[in-house]
Kinemage of the C-alpha trace (Angstrom):
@kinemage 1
@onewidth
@group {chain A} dominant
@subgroup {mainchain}
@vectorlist {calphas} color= white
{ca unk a 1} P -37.048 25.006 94.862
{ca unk a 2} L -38.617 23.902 98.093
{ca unk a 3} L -41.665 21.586 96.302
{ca unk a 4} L -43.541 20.371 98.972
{ca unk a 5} L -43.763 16.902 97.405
{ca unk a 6} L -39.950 16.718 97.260
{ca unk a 7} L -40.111 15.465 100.793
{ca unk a 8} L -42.102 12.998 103.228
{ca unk a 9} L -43.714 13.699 106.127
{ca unk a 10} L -42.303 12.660 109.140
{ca unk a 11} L -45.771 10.821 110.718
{ca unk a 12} L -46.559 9.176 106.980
{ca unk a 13} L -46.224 5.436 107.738
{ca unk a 14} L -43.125 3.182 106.501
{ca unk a 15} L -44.194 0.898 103.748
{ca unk a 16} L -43.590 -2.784 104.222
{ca unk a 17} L -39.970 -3.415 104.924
{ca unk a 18} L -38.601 0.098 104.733
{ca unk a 19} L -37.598 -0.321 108.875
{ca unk a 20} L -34.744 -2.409 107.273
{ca unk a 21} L -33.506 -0.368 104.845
{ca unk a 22} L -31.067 2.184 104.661
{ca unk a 23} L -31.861 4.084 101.271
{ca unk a 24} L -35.422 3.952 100.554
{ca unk a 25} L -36.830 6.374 97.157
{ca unk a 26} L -40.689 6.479 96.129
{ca unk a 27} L -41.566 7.744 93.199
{ca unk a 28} L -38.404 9.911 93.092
{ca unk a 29} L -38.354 12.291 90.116
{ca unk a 30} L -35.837 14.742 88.356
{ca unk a 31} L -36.898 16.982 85.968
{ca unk a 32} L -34.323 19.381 84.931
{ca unk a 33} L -35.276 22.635 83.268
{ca unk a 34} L -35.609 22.110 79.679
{ca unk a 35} L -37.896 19.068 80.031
{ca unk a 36} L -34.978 16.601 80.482
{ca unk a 37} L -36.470 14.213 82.756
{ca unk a 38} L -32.832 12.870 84.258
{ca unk a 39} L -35.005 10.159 86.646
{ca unk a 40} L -38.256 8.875 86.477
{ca unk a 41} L -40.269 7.362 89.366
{ca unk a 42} L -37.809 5.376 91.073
{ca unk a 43} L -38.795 3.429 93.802
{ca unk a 44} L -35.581 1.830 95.330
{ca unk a 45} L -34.948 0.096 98.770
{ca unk a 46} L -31.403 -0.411 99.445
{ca unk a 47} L -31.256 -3.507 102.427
{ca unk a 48} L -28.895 -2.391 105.504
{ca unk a 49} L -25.734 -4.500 105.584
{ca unk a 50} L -25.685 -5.232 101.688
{ca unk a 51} L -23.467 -3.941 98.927
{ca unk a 52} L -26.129 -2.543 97.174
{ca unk a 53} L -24.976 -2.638 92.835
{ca unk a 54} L -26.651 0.278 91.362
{ca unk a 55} L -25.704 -0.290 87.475
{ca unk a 56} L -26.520 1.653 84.353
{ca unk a 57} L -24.904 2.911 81.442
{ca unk a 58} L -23.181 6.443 81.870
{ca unk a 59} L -26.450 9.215 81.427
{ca unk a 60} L -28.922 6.587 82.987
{ca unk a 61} L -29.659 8.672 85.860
{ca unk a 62} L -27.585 6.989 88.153
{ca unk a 63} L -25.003 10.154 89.694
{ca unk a 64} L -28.334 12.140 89.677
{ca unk a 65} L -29.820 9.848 91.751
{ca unk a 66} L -27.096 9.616 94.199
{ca unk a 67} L -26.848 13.935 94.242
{ca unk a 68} L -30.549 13.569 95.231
{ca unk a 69} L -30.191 10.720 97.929
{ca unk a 70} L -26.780 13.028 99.722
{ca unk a 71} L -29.341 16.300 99.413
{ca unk a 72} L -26.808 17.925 97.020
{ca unk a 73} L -29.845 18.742 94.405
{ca unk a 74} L -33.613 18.245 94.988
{ca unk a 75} L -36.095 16.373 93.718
{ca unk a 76} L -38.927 17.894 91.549
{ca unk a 77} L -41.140 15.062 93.615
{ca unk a 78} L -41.449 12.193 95.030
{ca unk a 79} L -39.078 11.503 98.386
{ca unk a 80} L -36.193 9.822 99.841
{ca unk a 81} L -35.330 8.325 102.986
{ca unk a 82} L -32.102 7.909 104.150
{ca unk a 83} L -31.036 5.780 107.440
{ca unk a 84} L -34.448 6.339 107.653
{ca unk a 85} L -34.673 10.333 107.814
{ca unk a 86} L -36.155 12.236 105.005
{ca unk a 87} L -33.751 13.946 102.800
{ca unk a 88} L -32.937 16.623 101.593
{ca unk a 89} L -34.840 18.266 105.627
{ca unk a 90} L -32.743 15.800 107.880
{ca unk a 91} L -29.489 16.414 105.547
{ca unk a 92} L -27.874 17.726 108.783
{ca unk a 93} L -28.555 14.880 110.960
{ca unk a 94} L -27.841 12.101 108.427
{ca unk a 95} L -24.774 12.921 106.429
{ca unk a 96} L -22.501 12.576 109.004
{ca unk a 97} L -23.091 9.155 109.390
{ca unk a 98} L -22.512 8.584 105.789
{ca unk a 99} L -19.515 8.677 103.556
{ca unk a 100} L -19.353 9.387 100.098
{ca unk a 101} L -16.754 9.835 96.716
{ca unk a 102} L -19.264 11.343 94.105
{ca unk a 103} L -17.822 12.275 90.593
{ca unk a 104} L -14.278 11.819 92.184
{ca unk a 105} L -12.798 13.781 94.478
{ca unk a 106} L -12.397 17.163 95.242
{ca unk a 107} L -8.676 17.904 95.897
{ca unk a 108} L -6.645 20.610 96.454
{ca unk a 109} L -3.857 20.139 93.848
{ca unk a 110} L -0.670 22.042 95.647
{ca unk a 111} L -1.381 19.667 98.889
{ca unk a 112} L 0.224 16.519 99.700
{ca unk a 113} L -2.626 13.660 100.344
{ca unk a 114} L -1.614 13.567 103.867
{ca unk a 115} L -2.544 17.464 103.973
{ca unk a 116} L -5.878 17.042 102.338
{ca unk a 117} L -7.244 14.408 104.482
{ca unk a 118} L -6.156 16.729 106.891
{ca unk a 119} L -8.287 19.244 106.024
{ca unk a 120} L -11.061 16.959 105.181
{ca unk a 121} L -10.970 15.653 108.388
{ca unk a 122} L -10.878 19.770 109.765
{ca unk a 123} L -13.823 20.438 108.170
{ca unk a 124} L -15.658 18.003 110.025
{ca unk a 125} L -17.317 19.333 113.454
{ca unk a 126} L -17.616 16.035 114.493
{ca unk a 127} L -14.096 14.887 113.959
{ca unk a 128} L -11.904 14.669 117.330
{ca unk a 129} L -8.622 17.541 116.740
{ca unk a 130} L -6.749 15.170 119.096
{ca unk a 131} L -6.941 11.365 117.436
{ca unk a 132} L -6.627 13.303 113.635
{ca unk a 133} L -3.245 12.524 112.342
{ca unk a 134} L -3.834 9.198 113.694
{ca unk a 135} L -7.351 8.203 112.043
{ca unk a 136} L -5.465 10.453 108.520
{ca unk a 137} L -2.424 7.695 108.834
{ca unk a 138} L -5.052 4.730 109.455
{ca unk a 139} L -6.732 5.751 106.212
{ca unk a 140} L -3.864 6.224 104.137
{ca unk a 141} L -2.908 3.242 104.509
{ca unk a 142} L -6.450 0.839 104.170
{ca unk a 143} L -6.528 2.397 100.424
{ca unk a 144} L -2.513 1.622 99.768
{ca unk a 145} L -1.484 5.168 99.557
{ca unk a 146} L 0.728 5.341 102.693
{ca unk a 147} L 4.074 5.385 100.762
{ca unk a 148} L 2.300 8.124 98.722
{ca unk a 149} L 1.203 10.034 101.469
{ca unk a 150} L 3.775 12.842 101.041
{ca unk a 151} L 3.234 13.780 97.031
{ca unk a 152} L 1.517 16.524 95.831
{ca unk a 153} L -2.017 15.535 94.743
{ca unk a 154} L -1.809 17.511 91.775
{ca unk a 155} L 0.925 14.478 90.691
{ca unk a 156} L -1.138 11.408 91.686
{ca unk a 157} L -2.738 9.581 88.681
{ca unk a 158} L -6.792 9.221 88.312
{ca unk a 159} L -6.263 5.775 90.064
{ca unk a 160} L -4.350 7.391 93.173
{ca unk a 161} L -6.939 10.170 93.237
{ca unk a 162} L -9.749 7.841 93.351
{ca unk a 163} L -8.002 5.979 96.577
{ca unk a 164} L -7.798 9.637 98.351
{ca unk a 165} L -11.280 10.331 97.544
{ca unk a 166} L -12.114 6.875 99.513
{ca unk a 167} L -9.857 7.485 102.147
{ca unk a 168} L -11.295 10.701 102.936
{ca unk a 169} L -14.927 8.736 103.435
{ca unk a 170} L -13.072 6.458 105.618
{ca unk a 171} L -12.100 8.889 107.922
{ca unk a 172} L -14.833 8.383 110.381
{ca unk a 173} L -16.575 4.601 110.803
{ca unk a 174} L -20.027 5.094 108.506
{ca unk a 175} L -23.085 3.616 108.170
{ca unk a 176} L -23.294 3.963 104.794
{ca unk a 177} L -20.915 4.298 102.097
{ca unk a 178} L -21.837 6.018 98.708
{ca unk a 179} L -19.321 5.033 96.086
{ca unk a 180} L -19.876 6.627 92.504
{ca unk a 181} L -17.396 4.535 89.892
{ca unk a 182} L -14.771 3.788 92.641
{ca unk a 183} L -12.681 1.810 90.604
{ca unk a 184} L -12.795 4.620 87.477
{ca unk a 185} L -9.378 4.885 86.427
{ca unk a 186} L -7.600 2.151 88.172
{ca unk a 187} L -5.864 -0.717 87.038
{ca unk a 188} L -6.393 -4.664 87.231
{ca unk a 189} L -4.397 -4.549 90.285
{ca unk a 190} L -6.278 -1.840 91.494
{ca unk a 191} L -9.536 -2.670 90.884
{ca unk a 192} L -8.756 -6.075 92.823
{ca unk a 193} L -7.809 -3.663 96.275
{ca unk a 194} L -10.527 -1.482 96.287
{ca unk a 195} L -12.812 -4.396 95.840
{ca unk a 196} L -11.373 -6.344 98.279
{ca unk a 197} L -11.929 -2.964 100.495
{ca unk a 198} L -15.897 -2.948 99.330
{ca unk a 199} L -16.152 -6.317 101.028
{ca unk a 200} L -14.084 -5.755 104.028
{ca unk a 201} L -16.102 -2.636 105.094
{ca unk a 202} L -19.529 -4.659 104.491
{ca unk a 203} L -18.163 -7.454 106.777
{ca unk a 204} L -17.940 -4.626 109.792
{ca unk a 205} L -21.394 -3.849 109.189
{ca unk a 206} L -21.293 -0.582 106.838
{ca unk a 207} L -23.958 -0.448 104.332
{ca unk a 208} L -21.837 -0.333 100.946
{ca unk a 209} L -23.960 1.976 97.673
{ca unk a 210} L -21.979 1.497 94.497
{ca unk a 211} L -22.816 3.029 91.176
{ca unk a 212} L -21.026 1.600 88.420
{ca unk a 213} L -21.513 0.603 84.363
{ca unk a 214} L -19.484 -2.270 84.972
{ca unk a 215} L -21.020 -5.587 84.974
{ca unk a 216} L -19.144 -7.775 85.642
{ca unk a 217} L -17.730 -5.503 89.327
{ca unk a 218} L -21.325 -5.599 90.057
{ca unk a 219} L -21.442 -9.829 89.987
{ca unk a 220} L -18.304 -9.836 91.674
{ca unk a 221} L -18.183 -8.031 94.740
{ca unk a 222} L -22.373 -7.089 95.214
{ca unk a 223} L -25.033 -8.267 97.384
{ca unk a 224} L -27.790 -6.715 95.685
{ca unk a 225} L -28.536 -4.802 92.458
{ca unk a 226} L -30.863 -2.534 90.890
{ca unk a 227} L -30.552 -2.039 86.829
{ca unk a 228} L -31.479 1.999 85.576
{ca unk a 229} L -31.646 2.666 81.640
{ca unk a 230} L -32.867 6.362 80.739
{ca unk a 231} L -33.807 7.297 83.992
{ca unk a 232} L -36.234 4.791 84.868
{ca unk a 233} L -35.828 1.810 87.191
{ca unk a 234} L -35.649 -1.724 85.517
{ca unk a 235} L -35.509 -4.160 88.156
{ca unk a 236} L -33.915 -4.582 92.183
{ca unk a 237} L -32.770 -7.161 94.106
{ca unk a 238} L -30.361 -9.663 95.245
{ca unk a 239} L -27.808 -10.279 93.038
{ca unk a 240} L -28.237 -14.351 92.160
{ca unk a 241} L -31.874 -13.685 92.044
{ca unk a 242} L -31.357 -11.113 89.022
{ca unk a 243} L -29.404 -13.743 86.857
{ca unk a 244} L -31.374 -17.003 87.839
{ca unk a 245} L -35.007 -15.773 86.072
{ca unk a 246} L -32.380 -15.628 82.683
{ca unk a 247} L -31.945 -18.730 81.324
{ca unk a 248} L -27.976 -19.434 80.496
{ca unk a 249} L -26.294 -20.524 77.286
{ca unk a 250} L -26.232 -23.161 76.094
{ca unk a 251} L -22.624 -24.797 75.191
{ca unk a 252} L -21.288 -27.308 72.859
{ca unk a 253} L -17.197 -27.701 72.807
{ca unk a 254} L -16.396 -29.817 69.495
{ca unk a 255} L -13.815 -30.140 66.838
{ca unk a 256} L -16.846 -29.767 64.281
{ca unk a 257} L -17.816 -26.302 65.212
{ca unk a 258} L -19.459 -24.878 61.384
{ca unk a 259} L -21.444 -28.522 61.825
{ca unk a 260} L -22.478 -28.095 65.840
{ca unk a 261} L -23.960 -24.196 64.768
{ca unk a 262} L -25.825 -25.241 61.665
{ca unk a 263} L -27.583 -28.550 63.482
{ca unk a 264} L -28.333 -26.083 66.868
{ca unk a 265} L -30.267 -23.439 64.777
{ca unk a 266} L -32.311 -26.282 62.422
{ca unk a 267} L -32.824 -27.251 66.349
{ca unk a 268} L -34.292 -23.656 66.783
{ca unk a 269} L -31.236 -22.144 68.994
{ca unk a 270} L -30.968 -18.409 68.746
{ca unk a 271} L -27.498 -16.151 68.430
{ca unk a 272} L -25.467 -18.579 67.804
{ca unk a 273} L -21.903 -17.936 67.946
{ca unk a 274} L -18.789 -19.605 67.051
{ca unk a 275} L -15.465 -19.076 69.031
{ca unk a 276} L -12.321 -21.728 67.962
{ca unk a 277} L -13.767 -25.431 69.190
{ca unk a 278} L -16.578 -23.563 71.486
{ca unk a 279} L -20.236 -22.767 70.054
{ca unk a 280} L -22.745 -20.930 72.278
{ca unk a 281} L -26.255 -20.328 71.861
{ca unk a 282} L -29.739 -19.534 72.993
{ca unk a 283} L -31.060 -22.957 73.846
{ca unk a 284} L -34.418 -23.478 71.728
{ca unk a 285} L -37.289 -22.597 74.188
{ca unk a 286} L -39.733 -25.819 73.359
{ca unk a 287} L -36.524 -28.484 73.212
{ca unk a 288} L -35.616 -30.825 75.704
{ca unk a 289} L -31.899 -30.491 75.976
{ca unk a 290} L -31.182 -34.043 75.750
{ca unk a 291} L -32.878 -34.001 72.398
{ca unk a 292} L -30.723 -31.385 71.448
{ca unk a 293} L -27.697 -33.178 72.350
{ca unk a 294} L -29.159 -36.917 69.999
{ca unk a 295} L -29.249 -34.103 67.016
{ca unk a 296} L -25.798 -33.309 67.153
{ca unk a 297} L -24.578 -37.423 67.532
{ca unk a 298} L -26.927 -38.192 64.434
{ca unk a 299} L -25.734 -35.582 62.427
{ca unk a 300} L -22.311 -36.813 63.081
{ca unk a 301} L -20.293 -34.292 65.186
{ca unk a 302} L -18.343 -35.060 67.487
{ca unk a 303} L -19.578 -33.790 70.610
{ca unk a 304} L -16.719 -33.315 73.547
{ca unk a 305} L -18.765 -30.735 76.107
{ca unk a 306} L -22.417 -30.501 76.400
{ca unk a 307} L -23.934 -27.631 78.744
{ca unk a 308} L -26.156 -24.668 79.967
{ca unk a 309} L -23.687 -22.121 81.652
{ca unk a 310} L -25.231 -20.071 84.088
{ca unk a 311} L -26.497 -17.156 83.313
{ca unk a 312} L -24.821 -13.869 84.193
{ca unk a 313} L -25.694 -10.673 85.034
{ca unk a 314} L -25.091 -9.387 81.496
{ca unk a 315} L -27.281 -12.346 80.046
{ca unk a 316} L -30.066 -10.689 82.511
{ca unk a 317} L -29.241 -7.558 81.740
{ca unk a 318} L -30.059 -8.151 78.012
{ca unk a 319} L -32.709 -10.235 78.490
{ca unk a 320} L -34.472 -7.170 80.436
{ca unk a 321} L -33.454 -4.224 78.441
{ca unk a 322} L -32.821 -5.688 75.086
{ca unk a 323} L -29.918 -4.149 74.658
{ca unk a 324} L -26.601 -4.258 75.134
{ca unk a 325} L -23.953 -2.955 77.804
{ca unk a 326} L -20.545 -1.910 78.549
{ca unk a 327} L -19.360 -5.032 80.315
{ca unk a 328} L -15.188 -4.370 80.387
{ca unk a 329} L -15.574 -0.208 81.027
């Protein structure tokens, strides 16, 4: 407890580009007792005004990241700044200004959710007695839980309990949002809203953190990304820039499909699959494409689509780790 390193000194000066940032880590370490080393030397610089994608599979050190970053557990060293105060010393100054649903929501089970935003919003010395049921109603309803407002919480599915747990960071305007698996537990539909939500609050200027294992919410609704695995930090930054250093797939559509795959690997493609009239690969690495393509003519199939999708953030994600991920949850 209290390791001098676990904090920075307020007169130590800001590296390069830290001014902008909202979330900046260096060299942030957790070592739990036992020797379990939970995160390992993560440097991370979240931009203010993104939606800042922090993926990894569940047990990559994500949640204990985000404990470290709201002051909730302490580093064994390293430091973290956050709206540009070190935490966990400036806790008191910083967390008002930021909301957060960590390991879903706390609720008291025998309250309506009406009742426990209520006493969310009591426990908050900053929060304004007079405007309460007001900004409680207003919050309600930007998660789609006004008609449920009334029901016990104890009786409100994982997805409903997940919407609470954002309304109650909604109920003051923040600076920064910290969002651990929103969307665990919803459906499609779901999923869709809260999303929609993300991007909403980003457009009004609120820093959005999102943990998630998902993929493919990550390329959807995120600015910027940084990729964990085992506690250590793979690679940050903006979102397109992630996926464009992977090269795509490449993609023949033909009626000859058995044919199309056995002419790509003589080629030299790599994992190539077969799916109905679609064949995918690796394109070969010292072929020109067009080549490619005069192989498949001369060995008679019938070639209908020729291409090089673009490469996603799983294709990225493989390509770095060499391994794969839970893309659908």
């Amino acid at each position: 407890m209290g390791e001098p390193s676990a904090t920075e000194p307020e007169s130590e000066p800001d590296p390069q580009g830290v001014e902008d940032s909202v979330i900046h880590t260096r060299a942030l370490t957790k070592r739990y007792r036992g020797g379990q080393l939970a995160v390992d030397g993560l440097d991370l610089t979240v931009p203010a005004g993104s939606v800042f994608g922090f993926l990894g599979p569940n047990g990559s050190g994500k949640t204990t990241t985000i404990r470290m970053l709201m002051g909730l557990i302490e580093a064994t060293s390293g430091s973290a700044r956050v709206l540009g105060r070190p935490m966990p010393r400036s806790a008191r100054a910083v967390l008002p200004h930021v909301g957060a649903l960590i390991e879903g929501p706390a609720l008291y089970g025998f309250l309506s959710g009406r009742d426990n935003l209520l006493r969310y919003d009591a426990a908050d010395p900053t929060a304004d007695p007079r405007t309460r049921r007001t900004r409680v109603a207003a919050a309600l309803d930007r998660v789609g839980l006004a008609a449920a407002a009334g029901k016990k919480a104890k009786a409100y599915s994982l997805g409903m309990k997940q919407r609470l747990g954002l309304a109650a960071a909604l109920l003051q305007p923040r600076r920064l949002l910290v969002l651990d698996e929103p969307t665990n537990g919803l459906d499609p539909q779901g999923m869709r809203e809260i999303r929609s939500l993300i991007r909403e609050l980003a457009s009004d200027g609120t820093t959005v953190f999102l943990s998630s294992h998902l993929l493919d919410e990550i390329e959807q609704v995120c600015t910027h990304a940084a990729v964990m695995a085992q506690g250590r930090l793979i690679t940050q930054g903006p979102v397109a820039d992630l996926a464009a250093g992977t090269r795509g797939r490449l993609v023949v559509t033909t009626p000859d499909p058995a044919d199309a795959a056995r002419v790509l690997k003589e080629q030299g493609a790599a994992d190539v699959v077969i799916a109905d009239d679609r064949v995918s690969a690796e394109p070969p690495p010292d072929r020109d494409l067009a080549d490619v393509n005069a192989a498949l003519v001369t060995a008679g199939v019938r070639v209908r689509g020729f291409g090089v999708e673009r490469a996603s953030l799983e294709d990225a994600f493989v390509a770095l780790t060499g391994e794969g991920f839970d893309v659908a949850g």
